[in-house]
Z-matrix of the N, CA and C atoms (Angstrom, degrees):
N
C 1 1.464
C 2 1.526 1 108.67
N 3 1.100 2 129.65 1 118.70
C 4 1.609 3 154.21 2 160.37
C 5 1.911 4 105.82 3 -20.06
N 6 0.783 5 135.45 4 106.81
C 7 1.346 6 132.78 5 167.21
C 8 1.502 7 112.77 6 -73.57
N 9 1.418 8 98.53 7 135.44
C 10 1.946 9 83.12 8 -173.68
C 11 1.860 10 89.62 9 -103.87
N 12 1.356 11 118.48 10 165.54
C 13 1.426 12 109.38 11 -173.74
C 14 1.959 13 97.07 12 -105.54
N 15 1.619 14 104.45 13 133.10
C 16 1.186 15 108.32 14 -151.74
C 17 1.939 16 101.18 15 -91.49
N 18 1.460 17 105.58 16 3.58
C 19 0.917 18 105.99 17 167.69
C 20 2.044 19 144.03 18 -37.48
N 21 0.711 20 137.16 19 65.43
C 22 1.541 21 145.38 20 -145.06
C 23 2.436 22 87.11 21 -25.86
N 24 1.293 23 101.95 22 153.66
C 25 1.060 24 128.76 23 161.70
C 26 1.959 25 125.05 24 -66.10
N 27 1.232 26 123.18 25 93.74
C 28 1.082 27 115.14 26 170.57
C 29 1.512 28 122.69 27 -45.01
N 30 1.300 29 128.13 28 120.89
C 31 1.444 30 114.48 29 169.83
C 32 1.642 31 117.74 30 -82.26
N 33 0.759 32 118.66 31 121.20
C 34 1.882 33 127.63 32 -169.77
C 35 1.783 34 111.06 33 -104.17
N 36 1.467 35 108.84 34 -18.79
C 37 1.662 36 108.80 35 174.84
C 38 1.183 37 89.17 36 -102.18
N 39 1.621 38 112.63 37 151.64
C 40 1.405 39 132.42 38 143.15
C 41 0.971 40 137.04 39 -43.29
N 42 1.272 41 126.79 40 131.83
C 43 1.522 42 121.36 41 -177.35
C 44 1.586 43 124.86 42 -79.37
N 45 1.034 44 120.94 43 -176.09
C 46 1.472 45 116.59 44 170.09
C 47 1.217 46 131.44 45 -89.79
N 48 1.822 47 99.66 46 1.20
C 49 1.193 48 100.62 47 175.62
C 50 1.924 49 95.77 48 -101.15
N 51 1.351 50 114.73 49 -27.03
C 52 1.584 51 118.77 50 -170.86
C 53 1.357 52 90.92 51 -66.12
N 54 1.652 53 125.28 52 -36.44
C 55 1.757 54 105.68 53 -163.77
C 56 1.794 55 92.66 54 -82.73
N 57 0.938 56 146.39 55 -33.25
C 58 1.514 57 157.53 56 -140.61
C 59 2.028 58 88.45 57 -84.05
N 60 1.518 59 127.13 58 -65.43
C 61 1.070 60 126.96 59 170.09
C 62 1.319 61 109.26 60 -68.16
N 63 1.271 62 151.85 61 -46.24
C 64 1.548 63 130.43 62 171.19
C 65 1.810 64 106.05 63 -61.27
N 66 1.163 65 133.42 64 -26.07
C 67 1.601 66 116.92 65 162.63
C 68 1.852 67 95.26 66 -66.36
N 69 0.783 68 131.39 67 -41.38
C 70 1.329 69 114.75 68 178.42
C 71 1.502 70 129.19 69 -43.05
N 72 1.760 71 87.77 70 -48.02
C 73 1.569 72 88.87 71 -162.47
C 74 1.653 73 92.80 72 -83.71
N 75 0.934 74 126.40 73 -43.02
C 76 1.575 75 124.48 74 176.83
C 77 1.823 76 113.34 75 -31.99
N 78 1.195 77 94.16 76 -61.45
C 79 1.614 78 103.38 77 161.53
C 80 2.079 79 124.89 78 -45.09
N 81 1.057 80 94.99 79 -52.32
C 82 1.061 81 107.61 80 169.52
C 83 1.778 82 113.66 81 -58.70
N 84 1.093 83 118.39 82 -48.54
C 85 1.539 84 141.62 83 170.67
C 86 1.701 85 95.51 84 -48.98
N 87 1.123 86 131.91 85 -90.35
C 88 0.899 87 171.50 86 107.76
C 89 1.752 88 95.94 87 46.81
N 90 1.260 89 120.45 88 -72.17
C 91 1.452 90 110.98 89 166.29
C 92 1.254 91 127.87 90 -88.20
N 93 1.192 92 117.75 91 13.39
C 94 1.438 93 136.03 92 163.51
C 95 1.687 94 114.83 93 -73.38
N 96 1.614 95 97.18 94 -37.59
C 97 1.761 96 103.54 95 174.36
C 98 1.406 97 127.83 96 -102.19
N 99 1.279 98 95.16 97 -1.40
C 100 1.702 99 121.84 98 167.34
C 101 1.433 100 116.77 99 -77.08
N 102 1.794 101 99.20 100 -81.41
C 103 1.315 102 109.43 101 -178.01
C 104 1.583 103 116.15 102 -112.63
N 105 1.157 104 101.68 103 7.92
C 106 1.510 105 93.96 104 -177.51
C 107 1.492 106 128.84 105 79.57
N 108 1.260 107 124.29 106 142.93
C 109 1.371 108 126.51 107 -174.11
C 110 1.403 109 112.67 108 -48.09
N 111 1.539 110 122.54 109 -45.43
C 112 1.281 111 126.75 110 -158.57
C 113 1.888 112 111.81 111 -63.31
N 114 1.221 113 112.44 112 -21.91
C 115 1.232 114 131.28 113 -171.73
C 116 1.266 115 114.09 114 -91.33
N 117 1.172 116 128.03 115 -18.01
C 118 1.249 117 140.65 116 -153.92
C 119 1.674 118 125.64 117 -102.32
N 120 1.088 119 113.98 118 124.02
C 121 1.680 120 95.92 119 -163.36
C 122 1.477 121 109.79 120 -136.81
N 123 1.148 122 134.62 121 173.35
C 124 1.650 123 124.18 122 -175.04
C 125 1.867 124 97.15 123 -67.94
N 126 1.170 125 129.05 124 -29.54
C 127 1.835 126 122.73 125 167.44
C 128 1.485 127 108.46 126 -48.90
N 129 1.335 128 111.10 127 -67.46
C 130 1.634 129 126.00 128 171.34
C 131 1.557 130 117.76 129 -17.01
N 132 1.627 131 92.88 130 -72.89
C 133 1.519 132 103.92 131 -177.52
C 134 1.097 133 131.86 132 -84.17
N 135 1.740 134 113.72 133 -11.60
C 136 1.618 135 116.90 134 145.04
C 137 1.706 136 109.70 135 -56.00
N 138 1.006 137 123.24 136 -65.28
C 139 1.653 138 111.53 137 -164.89
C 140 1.257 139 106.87 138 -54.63
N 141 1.603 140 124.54 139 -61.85
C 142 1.436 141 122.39 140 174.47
C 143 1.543 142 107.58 141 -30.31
N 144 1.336 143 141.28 142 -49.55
C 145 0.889 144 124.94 143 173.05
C 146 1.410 145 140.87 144 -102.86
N 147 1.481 146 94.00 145 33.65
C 148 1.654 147 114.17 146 -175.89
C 149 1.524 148 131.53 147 55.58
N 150 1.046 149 114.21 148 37.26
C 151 1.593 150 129.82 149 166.15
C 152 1.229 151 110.72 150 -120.55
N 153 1.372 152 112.05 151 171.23
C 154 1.529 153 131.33 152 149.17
C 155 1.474 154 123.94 153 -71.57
N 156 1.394 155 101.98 154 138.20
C 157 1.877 156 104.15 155 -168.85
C 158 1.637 157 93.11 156 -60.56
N 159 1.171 158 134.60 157 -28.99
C 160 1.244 159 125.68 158 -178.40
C 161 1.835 160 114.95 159 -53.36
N 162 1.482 161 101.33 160 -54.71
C 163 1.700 162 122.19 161 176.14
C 164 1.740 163 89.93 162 -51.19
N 165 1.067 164 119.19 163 -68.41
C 166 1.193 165 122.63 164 175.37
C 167 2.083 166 132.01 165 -16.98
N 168 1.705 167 94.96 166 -62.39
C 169 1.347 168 104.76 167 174.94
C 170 1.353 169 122.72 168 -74.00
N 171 1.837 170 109.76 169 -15.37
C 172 1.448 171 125.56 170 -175.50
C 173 2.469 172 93.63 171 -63.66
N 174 0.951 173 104.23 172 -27.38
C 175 1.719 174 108.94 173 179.86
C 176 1.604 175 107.54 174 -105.26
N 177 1.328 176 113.14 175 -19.46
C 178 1.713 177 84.45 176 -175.70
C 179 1.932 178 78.69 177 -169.00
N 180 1.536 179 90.92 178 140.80
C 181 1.550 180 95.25 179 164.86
C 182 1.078 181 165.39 180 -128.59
N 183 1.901 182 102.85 181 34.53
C 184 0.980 183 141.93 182 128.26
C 185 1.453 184 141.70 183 -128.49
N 186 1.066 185 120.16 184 -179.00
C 187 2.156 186 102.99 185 161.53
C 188 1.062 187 111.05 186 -51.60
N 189 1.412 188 122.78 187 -53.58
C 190 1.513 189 117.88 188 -148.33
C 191 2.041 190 90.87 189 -74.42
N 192 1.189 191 134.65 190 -3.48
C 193 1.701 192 138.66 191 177.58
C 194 1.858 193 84.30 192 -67.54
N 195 1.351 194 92.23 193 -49.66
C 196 1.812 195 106.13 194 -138.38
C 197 1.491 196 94.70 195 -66.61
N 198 1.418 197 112.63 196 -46.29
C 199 1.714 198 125.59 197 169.06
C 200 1.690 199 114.25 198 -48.82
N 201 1.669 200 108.94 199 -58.15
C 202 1.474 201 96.03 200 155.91
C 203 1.517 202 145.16 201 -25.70
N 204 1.181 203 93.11 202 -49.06
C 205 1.499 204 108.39 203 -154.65
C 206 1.683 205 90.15 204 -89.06
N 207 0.958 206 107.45 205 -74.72
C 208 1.607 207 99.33 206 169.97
C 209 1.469 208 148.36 207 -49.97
N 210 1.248 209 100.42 208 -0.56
C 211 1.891 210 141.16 209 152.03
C 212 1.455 211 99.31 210 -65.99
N 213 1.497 212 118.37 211 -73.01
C 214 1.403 213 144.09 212 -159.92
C 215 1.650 214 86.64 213 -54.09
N 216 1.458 215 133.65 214 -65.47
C 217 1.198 216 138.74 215 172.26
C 218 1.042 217 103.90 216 -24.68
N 219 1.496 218 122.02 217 -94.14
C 220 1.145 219 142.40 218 -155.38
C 221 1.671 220 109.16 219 -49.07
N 222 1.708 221 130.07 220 -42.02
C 223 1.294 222 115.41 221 179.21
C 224 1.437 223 100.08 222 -94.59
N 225 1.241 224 144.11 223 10.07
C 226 1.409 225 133.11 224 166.29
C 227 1.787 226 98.56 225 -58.82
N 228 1.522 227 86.27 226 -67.35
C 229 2.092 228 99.77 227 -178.09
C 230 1.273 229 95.37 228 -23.19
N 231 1.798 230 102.60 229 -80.79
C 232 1.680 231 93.58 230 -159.84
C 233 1.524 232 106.81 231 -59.54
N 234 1.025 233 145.99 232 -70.56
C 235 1.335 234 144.48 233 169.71
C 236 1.679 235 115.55 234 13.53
N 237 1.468 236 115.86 235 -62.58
C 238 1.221 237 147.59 236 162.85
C 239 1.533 238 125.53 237 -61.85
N 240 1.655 239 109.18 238 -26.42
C 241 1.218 240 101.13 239 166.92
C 242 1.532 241 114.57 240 -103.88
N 243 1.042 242 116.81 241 -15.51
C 244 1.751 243 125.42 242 172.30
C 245 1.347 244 90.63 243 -65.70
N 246 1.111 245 128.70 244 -57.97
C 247 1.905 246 126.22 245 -154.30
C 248 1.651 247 102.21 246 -63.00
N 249 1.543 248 104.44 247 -32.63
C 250 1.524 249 123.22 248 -172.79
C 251 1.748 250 108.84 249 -61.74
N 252 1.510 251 87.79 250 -60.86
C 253 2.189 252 91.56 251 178.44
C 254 1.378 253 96.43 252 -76.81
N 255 1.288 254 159.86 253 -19.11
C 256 1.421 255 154.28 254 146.52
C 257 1.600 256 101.31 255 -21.34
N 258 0.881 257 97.98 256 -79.21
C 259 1.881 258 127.31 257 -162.14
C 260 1.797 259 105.56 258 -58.62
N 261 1.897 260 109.33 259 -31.28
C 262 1.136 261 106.65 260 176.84
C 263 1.528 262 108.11 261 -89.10
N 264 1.008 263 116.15 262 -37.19
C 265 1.908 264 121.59 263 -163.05
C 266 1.340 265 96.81 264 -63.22
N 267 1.560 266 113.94 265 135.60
C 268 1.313 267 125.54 266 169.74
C 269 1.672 268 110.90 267 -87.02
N 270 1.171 269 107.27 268 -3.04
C 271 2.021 270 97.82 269 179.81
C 272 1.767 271 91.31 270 -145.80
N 273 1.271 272 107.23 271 156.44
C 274 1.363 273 139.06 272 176.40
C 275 1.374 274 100.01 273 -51.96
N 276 1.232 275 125.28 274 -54.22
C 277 1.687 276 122.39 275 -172.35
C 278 1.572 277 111.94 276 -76.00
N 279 1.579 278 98.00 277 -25.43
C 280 1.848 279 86.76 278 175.68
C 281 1.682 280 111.44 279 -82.62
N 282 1.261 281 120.51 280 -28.91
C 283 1.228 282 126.98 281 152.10
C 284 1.442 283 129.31 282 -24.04
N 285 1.334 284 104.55 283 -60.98
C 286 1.551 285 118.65 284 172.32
C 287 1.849 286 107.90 285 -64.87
N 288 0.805 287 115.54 286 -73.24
C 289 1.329 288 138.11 287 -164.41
C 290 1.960 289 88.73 288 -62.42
N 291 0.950 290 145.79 289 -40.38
C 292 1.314 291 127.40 290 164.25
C 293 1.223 292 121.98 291 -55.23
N 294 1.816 293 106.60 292 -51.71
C 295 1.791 294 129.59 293 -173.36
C 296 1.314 295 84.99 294 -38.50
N 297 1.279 296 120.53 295 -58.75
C 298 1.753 297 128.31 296 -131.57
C 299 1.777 298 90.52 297 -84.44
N 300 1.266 299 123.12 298 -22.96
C 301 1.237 300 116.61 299 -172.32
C 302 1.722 301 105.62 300 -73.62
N 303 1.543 302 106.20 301 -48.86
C 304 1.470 303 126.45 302 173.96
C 305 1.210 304 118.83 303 -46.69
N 306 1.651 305 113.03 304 -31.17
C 307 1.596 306 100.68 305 -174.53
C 308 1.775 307 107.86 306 -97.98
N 309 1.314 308 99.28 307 -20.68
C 310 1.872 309 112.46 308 168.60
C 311 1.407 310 94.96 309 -50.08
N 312 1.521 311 130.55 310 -68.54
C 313 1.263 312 130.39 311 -172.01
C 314 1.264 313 116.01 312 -48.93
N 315 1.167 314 110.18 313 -54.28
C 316 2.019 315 121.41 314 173.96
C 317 1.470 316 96.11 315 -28.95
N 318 1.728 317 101.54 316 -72.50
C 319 1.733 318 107.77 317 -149.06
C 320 1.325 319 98.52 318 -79.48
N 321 1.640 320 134.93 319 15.35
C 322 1.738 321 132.87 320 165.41
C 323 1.473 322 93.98 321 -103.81
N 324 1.193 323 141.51 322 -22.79
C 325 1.214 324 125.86 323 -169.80
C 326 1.682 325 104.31 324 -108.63
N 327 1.445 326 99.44 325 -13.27
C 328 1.975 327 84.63 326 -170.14
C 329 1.587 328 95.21 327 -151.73
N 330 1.487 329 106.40 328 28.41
C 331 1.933 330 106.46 329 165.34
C 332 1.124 331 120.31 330 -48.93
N 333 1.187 332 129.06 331 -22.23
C 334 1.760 333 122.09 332 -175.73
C 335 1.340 334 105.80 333 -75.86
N 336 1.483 335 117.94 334 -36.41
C 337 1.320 336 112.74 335 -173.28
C 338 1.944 337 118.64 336 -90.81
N 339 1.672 338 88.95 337 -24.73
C 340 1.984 339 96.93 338 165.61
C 341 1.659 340 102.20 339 -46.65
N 342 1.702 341 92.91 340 -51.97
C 343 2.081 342 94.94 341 -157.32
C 344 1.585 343 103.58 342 -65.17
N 345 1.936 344 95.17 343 -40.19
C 346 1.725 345 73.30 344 -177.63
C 347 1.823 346 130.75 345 -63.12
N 348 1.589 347 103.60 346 -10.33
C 349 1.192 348 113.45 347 178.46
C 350 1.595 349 113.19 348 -59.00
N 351 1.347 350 105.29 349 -63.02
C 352 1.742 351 113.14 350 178.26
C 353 1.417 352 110.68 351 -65.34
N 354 1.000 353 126.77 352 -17.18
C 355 2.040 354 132.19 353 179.93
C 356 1.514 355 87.29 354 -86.41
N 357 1.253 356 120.04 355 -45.00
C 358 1.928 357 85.21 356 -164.71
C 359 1.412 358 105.45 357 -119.69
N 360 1.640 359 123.86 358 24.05
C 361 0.903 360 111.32 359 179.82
C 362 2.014 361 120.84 360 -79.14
N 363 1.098 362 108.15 361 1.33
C 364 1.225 363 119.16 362 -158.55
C 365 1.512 364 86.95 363 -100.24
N 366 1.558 365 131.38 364 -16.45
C 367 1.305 366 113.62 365 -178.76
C 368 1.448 367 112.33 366 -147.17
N 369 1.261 368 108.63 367 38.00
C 370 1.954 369 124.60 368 169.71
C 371 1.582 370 96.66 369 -151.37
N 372 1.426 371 110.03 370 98.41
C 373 1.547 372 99.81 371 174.51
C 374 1.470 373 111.78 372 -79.18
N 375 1.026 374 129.62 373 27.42
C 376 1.509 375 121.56 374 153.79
C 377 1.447 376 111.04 375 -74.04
N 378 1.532 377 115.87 376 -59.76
C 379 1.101 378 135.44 377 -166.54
C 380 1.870 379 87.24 378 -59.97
N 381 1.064 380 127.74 379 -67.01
C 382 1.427 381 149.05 380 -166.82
C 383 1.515 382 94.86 381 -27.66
N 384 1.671 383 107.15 382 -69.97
C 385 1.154 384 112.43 383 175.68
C 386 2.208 385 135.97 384 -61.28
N 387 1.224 386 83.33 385 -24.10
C 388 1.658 387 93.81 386 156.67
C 389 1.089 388 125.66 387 -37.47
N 390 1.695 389 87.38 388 -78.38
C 391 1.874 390 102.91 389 -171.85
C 392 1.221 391 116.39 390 -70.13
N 393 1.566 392 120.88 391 -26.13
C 394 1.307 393 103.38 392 179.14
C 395 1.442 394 109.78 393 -110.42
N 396 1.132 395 125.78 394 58.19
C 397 1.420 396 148.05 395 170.77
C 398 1.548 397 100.03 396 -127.29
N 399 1.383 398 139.74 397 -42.88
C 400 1.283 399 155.02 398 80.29
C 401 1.551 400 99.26 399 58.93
N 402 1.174 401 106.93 400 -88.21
C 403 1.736 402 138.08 401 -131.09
C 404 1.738 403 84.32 402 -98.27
N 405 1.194 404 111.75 403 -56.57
C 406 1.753 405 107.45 404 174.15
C 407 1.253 406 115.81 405 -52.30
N 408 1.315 407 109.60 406 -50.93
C 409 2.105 408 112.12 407 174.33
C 410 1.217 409 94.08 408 -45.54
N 411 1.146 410 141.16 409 -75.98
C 412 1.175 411 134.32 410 -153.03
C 413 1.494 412 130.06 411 -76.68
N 414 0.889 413 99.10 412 -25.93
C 415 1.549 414 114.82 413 172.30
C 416 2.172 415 103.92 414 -68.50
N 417 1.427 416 99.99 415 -48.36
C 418 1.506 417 103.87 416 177.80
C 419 1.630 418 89.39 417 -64.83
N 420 1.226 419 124.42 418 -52.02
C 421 1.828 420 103.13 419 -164.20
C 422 1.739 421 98.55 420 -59.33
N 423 1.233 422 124.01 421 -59.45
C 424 1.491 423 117.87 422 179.96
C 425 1.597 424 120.41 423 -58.36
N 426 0.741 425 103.63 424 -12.25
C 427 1.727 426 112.01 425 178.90
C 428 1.790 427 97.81 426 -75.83
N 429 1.677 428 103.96 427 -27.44
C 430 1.645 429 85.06 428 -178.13
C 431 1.425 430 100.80 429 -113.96
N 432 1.234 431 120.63 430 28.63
C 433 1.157 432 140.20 431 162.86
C 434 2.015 433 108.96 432 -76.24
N 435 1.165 434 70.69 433 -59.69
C 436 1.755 435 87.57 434 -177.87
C 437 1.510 436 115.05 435 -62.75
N 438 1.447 437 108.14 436 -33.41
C 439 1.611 438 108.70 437 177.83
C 440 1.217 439 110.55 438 -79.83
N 441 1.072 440 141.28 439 -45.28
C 442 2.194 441 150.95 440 158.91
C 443 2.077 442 81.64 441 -35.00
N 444 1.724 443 125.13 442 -41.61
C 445 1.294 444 81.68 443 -165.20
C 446 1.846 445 112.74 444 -113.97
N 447 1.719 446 72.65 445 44.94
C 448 2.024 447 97.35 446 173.54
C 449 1.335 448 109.50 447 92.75
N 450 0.878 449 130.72 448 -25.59
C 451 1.668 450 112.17 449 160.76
C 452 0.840 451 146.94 450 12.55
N 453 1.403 452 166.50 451 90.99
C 454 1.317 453 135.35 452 165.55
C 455 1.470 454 132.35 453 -42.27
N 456 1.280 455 131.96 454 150.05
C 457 1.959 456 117.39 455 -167.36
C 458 1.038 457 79.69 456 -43.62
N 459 1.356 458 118.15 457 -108.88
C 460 1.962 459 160.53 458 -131.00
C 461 1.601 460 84.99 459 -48.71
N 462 1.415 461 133.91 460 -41.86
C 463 1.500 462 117.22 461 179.64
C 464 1.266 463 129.13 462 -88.08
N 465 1.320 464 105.03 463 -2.87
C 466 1.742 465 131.32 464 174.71
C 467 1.319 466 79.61 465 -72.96
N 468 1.502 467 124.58 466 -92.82
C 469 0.912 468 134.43 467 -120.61
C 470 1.835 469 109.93 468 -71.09
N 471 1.590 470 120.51 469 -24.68
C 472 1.173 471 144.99 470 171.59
C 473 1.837 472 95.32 471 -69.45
N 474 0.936 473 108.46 472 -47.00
C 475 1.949 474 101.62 473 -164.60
C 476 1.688 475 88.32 474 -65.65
N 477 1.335 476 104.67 475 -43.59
C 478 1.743 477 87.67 476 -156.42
C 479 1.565 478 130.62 477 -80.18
N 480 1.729 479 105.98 478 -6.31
C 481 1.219 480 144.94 479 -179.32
C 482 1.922 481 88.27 480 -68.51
N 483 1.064 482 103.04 481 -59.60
C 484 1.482 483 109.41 482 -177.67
C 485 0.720 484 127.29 483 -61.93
N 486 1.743 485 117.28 484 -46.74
C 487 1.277 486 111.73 485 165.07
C 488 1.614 487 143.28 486 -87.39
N 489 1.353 488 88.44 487 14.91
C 490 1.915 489 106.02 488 174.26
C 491 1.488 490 102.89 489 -103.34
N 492 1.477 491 142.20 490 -18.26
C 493 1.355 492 149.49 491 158.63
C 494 1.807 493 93.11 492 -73.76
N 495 1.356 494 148.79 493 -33.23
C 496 1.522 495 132.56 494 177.48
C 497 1.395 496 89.46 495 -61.51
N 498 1.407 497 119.86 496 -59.15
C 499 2.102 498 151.59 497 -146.10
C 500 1.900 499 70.16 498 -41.55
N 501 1.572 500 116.36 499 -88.53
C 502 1.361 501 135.55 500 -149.52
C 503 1.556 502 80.27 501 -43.77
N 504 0.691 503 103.22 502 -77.66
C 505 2.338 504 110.45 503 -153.41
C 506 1.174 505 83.81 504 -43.65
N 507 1.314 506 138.39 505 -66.66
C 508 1.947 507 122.22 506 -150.72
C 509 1.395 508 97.61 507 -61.96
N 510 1.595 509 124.57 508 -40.40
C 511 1.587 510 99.48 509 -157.73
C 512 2.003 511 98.32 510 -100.15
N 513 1.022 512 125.08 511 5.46
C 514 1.542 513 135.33 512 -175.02
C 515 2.128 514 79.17 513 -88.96
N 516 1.618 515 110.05 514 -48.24
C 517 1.893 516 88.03 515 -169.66
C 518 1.479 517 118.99 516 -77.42
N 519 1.447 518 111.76 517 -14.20
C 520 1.569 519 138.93 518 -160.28
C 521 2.241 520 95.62 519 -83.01
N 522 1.948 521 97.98 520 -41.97
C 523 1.101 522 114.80 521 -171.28
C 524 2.115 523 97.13 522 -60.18
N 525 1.786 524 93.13 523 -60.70
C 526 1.360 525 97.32 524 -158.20
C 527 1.657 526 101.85 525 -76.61
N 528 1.208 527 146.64 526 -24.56
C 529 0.901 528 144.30 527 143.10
C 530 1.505 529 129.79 528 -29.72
N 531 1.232 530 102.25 529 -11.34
C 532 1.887 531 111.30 530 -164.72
C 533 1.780 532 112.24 531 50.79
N 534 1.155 533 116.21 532 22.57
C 535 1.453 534 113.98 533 -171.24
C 536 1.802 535 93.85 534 -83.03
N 537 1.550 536 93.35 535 -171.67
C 538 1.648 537 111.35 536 -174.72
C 539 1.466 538 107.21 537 -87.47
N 540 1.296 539 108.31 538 106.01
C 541 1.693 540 131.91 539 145.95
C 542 1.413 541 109.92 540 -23.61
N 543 1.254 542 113.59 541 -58.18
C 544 1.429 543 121.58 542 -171.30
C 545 1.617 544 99.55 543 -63.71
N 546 1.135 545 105.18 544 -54.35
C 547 1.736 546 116.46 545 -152.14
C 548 1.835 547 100.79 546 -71.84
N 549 1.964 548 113.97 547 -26.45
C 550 1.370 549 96.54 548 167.84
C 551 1.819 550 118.36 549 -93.94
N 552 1.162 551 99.11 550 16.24
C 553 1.582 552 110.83 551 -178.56
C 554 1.598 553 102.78 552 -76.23
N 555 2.064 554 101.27 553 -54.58
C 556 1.289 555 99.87 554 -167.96
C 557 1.787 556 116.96 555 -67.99
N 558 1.428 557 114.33 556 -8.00
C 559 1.289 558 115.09 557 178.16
C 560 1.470 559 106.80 558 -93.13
N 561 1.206 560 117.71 559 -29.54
C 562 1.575 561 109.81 560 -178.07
C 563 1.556 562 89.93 561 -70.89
N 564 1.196 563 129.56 562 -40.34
C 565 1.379 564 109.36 563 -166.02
C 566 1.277 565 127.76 564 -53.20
N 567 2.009 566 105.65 565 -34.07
C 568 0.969 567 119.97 566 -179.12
C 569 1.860 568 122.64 567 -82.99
N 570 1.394 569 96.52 568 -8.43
C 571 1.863 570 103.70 569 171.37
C 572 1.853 571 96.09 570 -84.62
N 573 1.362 572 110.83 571 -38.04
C 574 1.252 573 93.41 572 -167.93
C 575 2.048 574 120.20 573 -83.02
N 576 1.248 575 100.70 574 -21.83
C 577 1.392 576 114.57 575 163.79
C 578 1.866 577 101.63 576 -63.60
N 579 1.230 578 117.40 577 -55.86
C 580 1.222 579 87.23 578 -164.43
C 581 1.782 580 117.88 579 -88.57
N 582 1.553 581 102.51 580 -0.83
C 583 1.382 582 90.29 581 173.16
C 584 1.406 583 118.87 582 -82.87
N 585 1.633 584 110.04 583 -8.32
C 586 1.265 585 107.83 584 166.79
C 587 1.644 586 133.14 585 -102.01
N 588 1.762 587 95.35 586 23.98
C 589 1.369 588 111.10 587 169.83
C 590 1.510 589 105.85 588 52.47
N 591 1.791 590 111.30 589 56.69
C 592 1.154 591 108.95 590 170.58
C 593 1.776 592 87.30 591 -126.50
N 594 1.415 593 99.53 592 -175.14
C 595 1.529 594 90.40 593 -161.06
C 596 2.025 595 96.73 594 -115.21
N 597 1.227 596 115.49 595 136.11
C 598 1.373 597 109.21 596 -169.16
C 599 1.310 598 140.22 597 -48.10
């Protein structure tokens, strides 16, 4: 007799409820670079994304849920792609100098939702708790960034805490400023190369 393996089935497609909340958050995305947060309301971001505000509250139950969650999105990615050029770079300075390229890209492809992170994190602790859940991942991946480039732990890990809270503010003023992404990348690169006594 055939043994069947009683192992449970991975599900690998999306559901209808996973595609139903990613049209959400897209929507949400979406009038954030249009019209901006201030305009925007759980009515708003139901139509943008073709439901009823009712279908709507059945996933999240208010904006500021919907802002969460699409925060939560947005620094998982980067989260995942910093850990990614971490894991690939063979030296401490290419490490940096990639990270810094990855998060330029983040805040050109998904700035409305970086800024709305630092604008309302001080008064939606969902959002609050995102980004700076966020800001620790990354700071621990660069913190062992800093030790590969001699460090001590406890002073690795203190420099880089610091210098991923400068990272957010230069490219969040560079963002709201409309200035060059690129142009505050190449200077963070160069505060963070030299505070870690690597050579430019």
């Amino acid at each position: 007799m055939e043994e069947r393996d009683a192992r449970p089935r991975r599900r690998t497609a999306p559901t209808k409820g996973d595609l139903r909340e990613r049209a959400i958050l897209d929507a949400a995305e979406q009038q954030l670079n249009s019209t901006g947060g201030a305009c925007m309301t759980v009515a708003t971001i139901a139509q943008e994304a073709g439901i009823t505000r009712g279908a709507l509250y059945f996933y999240f139950g208010s904006k500021n849920e919907v802002l969460a969650a699409l925060v939560e999105r947005t620094v998982t990615k980067l989260r995942t792609e910093v850990d990614a050029v971490d894991a690939a770079a063979a030296a401490p300075g290419d490490a940096v100098r990639q990270g810094l390229e990855q998060t330029a890209r983040m805040w050109r492809e998904h700035g409305t939702v970086m800024r709305t992170a630092v604008e309302l994190s001080p008064s939606v602790p969902a959002i609050d708790q995102a980004w700076r859940s966020a800001v620790v991942a990354l700071a621990d991946t660069m913190g062992g960034v800093a030790e590969r480039a001699g460090l001590p732990s406890g002073t690795a890990a203190e420099v880089a805490a610091a210098l991923v809270w400068m990272t957010e503010r230069v490219f969040y003023q560079a963002f709201v400023a409309d200035s060059s992404l690129d142009d505050a990348a190449a200077t963070l690169t160069r505060v963070w190369l030299a505070a870690l006594g690597l050579a430019a």
